[in-house]
Structure formats: structure tokens, C-alpha cells
C-alpha positions in Angstrom: -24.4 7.1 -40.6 -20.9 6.1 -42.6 -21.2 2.4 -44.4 -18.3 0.2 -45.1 -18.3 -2.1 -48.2 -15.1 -3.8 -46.6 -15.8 -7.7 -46.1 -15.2 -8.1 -42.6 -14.6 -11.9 -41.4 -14.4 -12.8 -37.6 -14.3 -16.2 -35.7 -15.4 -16.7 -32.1 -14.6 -19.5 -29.7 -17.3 -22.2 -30.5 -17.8 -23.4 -26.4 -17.2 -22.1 -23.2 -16.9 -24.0 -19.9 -16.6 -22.1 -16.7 -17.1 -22.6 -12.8 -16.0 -24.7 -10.3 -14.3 -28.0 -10.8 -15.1 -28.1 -14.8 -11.5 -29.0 -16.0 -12.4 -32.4 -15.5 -14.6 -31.8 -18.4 -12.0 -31.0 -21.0 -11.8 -34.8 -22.2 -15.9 -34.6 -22.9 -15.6 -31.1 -24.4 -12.9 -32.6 -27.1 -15.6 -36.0 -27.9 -18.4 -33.4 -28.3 -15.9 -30.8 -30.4 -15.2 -33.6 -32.7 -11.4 -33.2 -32.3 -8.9 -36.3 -33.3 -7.4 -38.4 -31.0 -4.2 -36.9 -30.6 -4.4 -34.1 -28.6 -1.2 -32.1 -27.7 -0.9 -30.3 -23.9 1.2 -27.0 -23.8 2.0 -25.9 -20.0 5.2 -24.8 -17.9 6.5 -25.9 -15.0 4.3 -24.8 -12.7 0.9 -25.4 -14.5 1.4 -29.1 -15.5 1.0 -29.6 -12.0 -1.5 -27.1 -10.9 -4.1 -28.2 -14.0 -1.7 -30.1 -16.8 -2.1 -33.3 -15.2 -5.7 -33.1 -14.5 -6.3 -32.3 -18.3 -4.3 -35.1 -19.4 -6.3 -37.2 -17.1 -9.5 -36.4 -18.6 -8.7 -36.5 -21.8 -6.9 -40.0 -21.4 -10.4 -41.4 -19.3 -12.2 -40.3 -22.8 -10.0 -42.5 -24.8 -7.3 -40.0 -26.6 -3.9 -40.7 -26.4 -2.4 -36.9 -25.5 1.1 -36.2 -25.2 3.0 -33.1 -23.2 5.3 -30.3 -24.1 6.8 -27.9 -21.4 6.5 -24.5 -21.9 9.5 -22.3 -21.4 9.0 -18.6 -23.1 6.9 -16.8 -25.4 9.1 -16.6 -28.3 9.0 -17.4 -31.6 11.6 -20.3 -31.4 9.4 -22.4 -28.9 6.5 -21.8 -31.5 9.1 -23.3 -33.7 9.6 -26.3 -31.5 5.7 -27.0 -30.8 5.1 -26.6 -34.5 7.7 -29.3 -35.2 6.0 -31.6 -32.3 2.9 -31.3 -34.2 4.3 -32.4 -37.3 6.0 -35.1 -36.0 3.3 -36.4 -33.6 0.3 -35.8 -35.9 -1.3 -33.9 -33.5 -5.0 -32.6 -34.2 -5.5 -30.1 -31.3 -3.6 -27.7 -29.1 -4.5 -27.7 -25.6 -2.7 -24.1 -23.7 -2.6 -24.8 -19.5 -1.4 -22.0 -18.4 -0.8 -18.5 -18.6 0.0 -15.5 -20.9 3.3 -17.1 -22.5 2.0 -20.8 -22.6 -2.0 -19.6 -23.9 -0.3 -17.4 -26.4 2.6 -20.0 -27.6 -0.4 -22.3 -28.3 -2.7 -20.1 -30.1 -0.1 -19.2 -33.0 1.7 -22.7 -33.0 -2.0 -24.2 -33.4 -2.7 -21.3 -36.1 0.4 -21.7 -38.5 -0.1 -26.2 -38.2 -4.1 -25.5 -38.7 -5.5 -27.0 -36.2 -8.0 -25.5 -33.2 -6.6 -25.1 -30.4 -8.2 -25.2 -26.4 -7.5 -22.3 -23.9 -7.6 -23.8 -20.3 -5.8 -20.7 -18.0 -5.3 -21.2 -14.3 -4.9 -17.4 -13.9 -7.6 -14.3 -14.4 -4.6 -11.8 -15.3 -5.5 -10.5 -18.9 -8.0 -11.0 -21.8 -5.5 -13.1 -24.0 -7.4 -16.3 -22.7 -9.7 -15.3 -25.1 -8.9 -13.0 -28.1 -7.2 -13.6 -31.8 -4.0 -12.1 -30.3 -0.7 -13.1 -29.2 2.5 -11.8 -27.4 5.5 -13.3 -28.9 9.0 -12.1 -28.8 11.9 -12.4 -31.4 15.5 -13.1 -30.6 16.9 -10.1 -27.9 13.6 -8.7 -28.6 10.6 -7.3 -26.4 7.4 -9.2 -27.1 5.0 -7.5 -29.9 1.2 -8.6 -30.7 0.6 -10.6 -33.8 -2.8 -12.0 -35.4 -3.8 -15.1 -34.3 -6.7 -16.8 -34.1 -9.7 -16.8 -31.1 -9.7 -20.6 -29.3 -12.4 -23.2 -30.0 -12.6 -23.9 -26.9 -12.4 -22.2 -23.0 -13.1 -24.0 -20.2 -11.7 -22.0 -17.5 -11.6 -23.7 -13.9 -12.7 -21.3 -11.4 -11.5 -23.2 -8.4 -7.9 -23.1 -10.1 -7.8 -20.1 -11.1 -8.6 -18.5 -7.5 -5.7 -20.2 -6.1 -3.7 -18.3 -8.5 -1.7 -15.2 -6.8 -4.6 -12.6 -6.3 -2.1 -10.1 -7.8 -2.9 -11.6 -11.3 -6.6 -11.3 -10.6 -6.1 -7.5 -9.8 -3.9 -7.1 -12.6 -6.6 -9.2 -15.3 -9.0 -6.4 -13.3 -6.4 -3.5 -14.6 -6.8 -4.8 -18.2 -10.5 -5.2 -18.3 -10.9 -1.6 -16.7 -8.3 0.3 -19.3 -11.0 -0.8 -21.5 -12.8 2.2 -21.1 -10.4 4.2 -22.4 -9.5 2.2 -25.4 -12.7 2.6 -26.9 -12.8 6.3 -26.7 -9.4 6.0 -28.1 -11.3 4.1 -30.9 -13.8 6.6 -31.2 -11.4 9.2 -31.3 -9.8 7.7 -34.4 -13.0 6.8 -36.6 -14.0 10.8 -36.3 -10.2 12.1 -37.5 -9.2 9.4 -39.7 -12.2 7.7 -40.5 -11.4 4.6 -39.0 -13.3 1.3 -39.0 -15.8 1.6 -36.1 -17.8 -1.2 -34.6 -20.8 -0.4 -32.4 -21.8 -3.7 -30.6 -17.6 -5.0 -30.2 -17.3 -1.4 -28.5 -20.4 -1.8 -26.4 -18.9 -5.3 -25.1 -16.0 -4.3 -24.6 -17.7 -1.1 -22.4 -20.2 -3.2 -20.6 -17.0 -5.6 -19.3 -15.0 -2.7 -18.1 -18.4 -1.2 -16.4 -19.0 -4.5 -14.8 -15.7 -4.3 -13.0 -15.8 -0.7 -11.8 -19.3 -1.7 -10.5 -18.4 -4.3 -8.6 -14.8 -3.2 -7.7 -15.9 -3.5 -3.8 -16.6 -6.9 -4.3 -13.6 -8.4 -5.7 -11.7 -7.8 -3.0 -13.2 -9.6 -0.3 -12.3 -12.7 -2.5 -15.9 -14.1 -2.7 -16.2 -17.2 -4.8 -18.1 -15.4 -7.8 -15.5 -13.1 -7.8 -13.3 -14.8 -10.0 -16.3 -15.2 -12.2 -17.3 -12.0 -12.8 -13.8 -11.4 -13.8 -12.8 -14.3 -15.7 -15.9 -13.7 -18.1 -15.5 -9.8 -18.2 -12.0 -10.8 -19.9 -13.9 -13.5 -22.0 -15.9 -10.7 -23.2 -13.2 -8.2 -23.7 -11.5 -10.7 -25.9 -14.8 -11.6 -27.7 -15.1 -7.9 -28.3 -11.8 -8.5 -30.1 -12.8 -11.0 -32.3 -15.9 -9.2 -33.7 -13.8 -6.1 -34.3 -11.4 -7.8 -36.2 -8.4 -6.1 -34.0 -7.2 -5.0 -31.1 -8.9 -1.8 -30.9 -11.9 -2.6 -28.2 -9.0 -3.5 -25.5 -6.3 -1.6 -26.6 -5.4 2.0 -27.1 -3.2 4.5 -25.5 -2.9 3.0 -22.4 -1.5 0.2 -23.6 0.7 2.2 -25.5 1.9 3.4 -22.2 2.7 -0.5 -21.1 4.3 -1.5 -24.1 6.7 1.8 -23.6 7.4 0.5 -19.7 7.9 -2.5 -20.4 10.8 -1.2 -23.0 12.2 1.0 -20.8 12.1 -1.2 -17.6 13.9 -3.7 -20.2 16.6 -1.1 -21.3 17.1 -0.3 -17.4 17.5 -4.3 -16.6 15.0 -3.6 -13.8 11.6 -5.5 -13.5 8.5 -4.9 -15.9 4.9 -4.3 -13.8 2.4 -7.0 -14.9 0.4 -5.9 -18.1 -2.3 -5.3 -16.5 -0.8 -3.4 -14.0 0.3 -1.0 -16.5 -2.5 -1.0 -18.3 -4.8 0.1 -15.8 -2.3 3.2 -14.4 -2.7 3.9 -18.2 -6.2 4.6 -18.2 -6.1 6.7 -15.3 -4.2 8.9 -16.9 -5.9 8.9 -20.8 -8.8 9.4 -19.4 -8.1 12.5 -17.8 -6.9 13.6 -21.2 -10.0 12.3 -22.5 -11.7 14.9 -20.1 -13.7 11.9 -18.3 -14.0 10.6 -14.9 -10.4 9.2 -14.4 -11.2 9.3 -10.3 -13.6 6.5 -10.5 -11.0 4.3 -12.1 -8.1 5.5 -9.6 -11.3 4.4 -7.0 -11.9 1.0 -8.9 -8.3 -0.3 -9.3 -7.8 1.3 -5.1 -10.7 -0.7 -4.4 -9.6 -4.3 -6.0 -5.9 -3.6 -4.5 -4.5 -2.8 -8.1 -1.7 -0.2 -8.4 -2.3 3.1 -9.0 0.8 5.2 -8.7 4.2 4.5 -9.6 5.4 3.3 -6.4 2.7 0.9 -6.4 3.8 -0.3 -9.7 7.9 -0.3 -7.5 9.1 1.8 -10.8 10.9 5.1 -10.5 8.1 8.0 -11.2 11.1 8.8 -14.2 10.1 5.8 -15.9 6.5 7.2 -16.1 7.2 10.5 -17.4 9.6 8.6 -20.0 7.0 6.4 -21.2 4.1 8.8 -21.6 6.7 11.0 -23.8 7.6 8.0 -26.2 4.3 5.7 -26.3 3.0 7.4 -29.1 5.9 6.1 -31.3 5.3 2.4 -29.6 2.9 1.5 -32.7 0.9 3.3 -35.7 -2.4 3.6 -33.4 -4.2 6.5 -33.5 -4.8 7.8 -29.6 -6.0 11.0 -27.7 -1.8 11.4 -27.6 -2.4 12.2 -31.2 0.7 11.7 -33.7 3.2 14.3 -32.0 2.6 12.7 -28.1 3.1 14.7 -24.9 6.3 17.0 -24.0 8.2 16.1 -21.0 6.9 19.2 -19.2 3.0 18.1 -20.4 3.8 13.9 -19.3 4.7 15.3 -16.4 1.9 17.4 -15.0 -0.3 14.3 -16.5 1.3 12.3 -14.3 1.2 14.5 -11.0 -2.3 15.9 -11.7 -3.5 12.7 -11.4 -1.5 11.5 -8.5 0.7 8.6 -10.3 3.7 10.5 -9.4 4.4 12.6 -6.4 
């Protein structure tokens, strides 16, 4: 068995709070975390008044004096303008309400001022809720994945969160499930190029995609511990993150694939899928080139009401074949596209052989 001598440092979140009704807890979980009084609460629109209000609420009945900032994009400007309210405001903690845009504007503005920051989503729709990664896009720019830091905190509301749009909580299903193949897309690269391997962030990372193809049929039906098993299979997958020390647990060729659509739905001014969406059509297809059971997937993401052909995803099949052919170029990942990717003519039987396209 290979040894690495590398120091390898990881952080994970330090409490997690889930179920029914506990965002009224945030203001107790911030006393027993230690944190200043000066809390700052990140949300848009929407979320301060689906959860914002309730967390300011709690944390004002515990004695802290928290102020608000509304969320309006992922990019590195509003970082910009949250880092500057933190500075000016003396703010000791970074509460994210929200989803992917306001959760990842949070974790990197809280990052570069040094203070911890509190994930609170009111969605189930990927594992960002959860791992030292964030999207953030530059000016005219489509949004890339930067280090971050894991949050100190989660306390994810379950009775919020499965008021959210069940299309998020199909799509978070998507991202969980493409785990599968990222980690034989990890595997793949330790045995060419010996890459960094870790046994027990790639057996998490596994166990949360097996959870949801097992219990795909259940999902569905909307039962109250369905949101659960979901919100901490993405708690996991990011946790699985964190003890890697990267992305590679949750993320390989499929989400290659997602970052290319989501380029060339931009280019075409038409409408990107959700990540997780993408993600999860993704994995059907790398793992048929993986040689596994990519059927059982395709069965999983049928079962949970996730797309799983191009007209589910309302993109032209073109877009498909496009973005299997470039994905390999999207980032210097090693896949099972290997460094050359697929032809047009190989994308495209990929993508009929496995019925995306038709």
C-alpha cells in the first residue's frame, strides 16, 4: 500500500442541527459556539422572508445585535461588498440563509475577513451547504469553484426546506447520486497518475450516494424523513470533501459535463439545468464508460422524478453531444474521459446508448 509524507490539514463543521422546527435554535447555537455579538445575516430576497427573519429573531431573543445584507449574485463583487460590511460593522460571524449563491457568498466573504461563518439553507439542492467550496463568478464570467472553508455551523430546518420547490430536492438527489462516479473517477486517477487517494472521504462519499439510490422509491412520495435522508447525505458528501482536502469525492467527470452545459447554454443565451440536474445525467453516462451499472442510476434519478434525458433537462440533445466533446478541457481533472476526451461520433453514441438523447 503507497504512503504519502504530504501534511494533510482539514477542518470540519464543529455542530450540526437538523429536523423539524430547529432554526429557532440558531440564536442558542451562536451562545454555546462562543461567537461575538455582532452577528451578520446574508440572504436574498426571497429567503429573508422564508427563514432570514426567523434567524434574526433568534439571535436577537439571545441578546446579539445582528444586522442584514441582501443577497443579489454569486460574484466576486458582492463578496467585495459583504467583506466591506464586515469591516465596517465589526462583525464576528457570517450567517448564509439561503441557497447556492447566498451559502457560497458567505463562506468566502467569512474566509478572506477570518471569521466562522453559519450555513442555514432552506433548500436540499446540492452539497455546497456543507463543503470548503464555493461557486463564484468574475465580471462577464461563468462561475468557477474556489477553496473555501467548511461552516462552523449547520442547522438546517427540515420543515423549511421541504417547502422548498421539490425540483431542488431532486436536483440536491442528482448531486449526491453523481457521487458514484466521481470516486471511480478518483480512483481512476490515483492508479495513472498517482494521485492523492483517501479511503474513508471516498467511502463517505460512496455510502451517501448508495443511501439515495436505496431509497430512491421513497423520496418521492414526499414523506417527512425524506428531506432528511437527503439533506444529511449532502452533509456527508460535503464532509467527504473536507477530509479529502478537495473536491474529488463529489466531483469528477460528470461535473465536468455540467460545468461544459452550463458554458454552452451561456454562449447560446438559453437557460442552464440546475447543477444537480446536470450532474446526475452525467453520471449516467460516466458510468457506462466506467463499465458499471449506469441503469440503476437512470432507475434512481426516474424514481425521485430527476431528469434523465435531455429533454428532461429542456436542452437541445446538440448541447449534450457538445459538452461531452469539450468537458475534458473544462479543468485539469483527471477522468475516465482521459486527457484527449470523446470524438463527436464517440459523445454521441454515449449519449444514445444510454438513452439521453434520442
Amino acid at each position: 500500500m503507497e504512503t504519502y509524507d504530504a501534511q494533510h490539514r482539514f477542518q470540519l463543521p464543529r455542530e450540526v442541527v437538523i429536523g423539524r422546527g430547529v432554526i429557532s435554535q440558531i440564536g442558542k447555537v451562536c451562545v454555546q459556539l462562543g461567537f461575538g455579538r455582532s452577528p451578520l445575516v446574508l440572504a436574498d430576497e426571497i429567503t429573508i422572508e422564508i427563514a432570514g427573519n426567523k434567524v434574526l429573531s433568534s439571535l436577537e431573543e439571545q441578546g446579539f445585535q445582528p444586522q442584514k445584507l441582501i443577497i443579489k449574485d454569486s460574484t466576486m463583487a458582492q463578496v467585495k461588498e459583504v467583506e466591506k460590511k464586515i469591516r465596517d460593522s465589526n462583525i464576528n460571524v457570517v450567517l448564509g440563509v439561503g441557497g447556492g449563491k447566498v451559502v457560497d457568498v458567505a463562506k468566502v466573504s467569512a474566509v478572506k475577513s477570518h471569521i466562522p461563518f453559519i450555513s442555514v439553507p432552506t433548500a436540499a439542492s446540492h452539497d455546497g451547504i456543507s463543503s470548503p467550496r464555493a461557486s463564484i463568478k468574475e465580471k462577464h464570467s461563468l462561475p468557477h469553484s474556489i477553496a473555501a472553508k467548511p461552516p462552523t455551523a449547520i442547522v438546517a430546518d427540515t420543515e423549511i426546506i421541504a417547502k422548498a420547490p421539490y425540483r431542488l430536492l431532486a436536483a440536491g438527489c442528482g448531486d449526491i447520486i453523481s457521487n458514484s462516479t466521481a470516486v471511480m473517477d478518483w480512483e481512476l486517477a490515483h492508479k495513472i497518475r498517482n494521485e492523492y487517494y483517501g479511503e474513508y472521504a471516498a467511502a463517505l462519499s460512496k455510502m451517501a450516494a448508495k443511501l439515495i439510490l436505496k431509497r430512491a422509491h421513497l423520496i418521492r412520495t414526499g414523506m417527512p424523513g425524506s428531506v432528511r435522508i437527503v439533506m444529511e447525505a449532502l452533509i456527508s458528501s460535503g464532509v467527504a470533501m473536507c477530509i479529502a482536502g478537495s473536491s474529488r469525492p463529489a466531483s469528477g467527470a460528470e461535473h465536468l459535463f455540467s460545468h461544459a452545459l452550463d458554458k454552452i447554454c451561456r454562449e447560446a443565451d438559453c437557460e442552464s439545468p440546475l447543477h444537480g440536474e446536470q450532474c446526475g445525467v452525467g453520471s449516467i453516462m460516466m458510468m457506462y464508460l466506467h463499465g458499471g451499472d449506469w441503469r440503476s442510476i437512470k432507475d434512481a434519478l426516474h424514481k425521485i422524478g430527476a431528469p434523465t434525458t435531455a429533454e428532461e433537462l429542456r436542452i437541445d440533445k446538440k448541447y449534450v453531444i457538445e459538452a461531452l466533446t469539450i468537458c475534458h478541457q473544462i479543468r485539469d481533472r483527471y477522468t475516465i474521459l482521459g486527457e484527449k476526451g470523446l470524438t463527436k461520433e464517440a459523445a454521441t453514441r454515449l449519449a444514445y446508448v444510454t438513452e439521453v438523447i434520442s
